[in-house]
C-alpha positions, 0 to 999 in steps of 0.5 A, spaced: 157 767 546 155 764 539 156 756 539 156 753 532 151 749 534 147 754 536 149 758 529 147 752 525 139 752 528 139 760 528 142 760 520 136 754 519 131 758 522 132 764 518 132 761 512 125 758 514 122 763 516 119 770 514 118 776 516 110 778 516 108 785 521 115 784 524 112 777 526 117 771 525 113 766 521 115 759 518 115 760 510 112 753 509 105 756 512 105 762 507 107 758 502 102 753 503 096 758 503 098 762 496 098 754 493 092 752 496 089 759 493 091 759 487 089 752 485 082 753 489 082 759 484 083 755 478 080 749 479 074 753 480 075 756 474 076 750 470 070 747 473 065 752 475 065 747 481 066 751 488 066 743 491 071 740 486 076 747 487 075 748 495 077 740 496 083 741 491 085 747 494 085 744 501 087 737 499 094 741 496 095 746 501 095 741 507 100 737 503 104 742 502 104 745 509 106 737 512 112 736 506 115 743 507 114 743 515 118 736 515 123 740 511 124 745 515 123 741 522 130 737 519 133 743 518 134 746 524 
C-alpha cells in the first residue's frame, strides 16, 4: 500500500540516485568526484603545479557535493 507521500520521497529519491554495482548511490557524490577530477586535471595541466590542481580539485568537488546534496535533501 502506496501513500502519495510515500510516492513523492521514493520518486525524489530515485531521481538522486544511481546505481553503482547494484548499490544505490546518491548522484551528487559521483557528480562531485568526476568535477573535482576533471579541474584537478586541467589545473594541473595548465599550470604544471600539483599543489595549485589538487586544491582547485578539492575545493570544486567540496562545493559541489554541499550544493547538490542540499538539492537532493530538499527534494525528498
Amino acid at each position: 500500500m502506496t501513500t502519495a507521500g510515500n510516492f513523492r520521497t521514493t520518486a525524489a529519491r530515485a531521481a538522486c540516485d544511481v546505481s553503482v554495482a547494484g548499490v544505490p548511490w546518491p548522484a551528487y557524490k559521483l557528480i562531485a568526484l568526476v568535477l573535482g577530477a576533471v579541474v584537478a586535471l586541467v589545473v594541473g595541466v595548465a599550470t604544471a603545479t600539483a599543489a595549485t590542481a589538487v586544491l582547485a580539485g578539492a575545493a570544486v568537488g567540496t562545493v559541489t557535493w554541499v550544493v547538490f546534496s542540499a538539492y537532493c535533501s530538499s527534494s525528498r
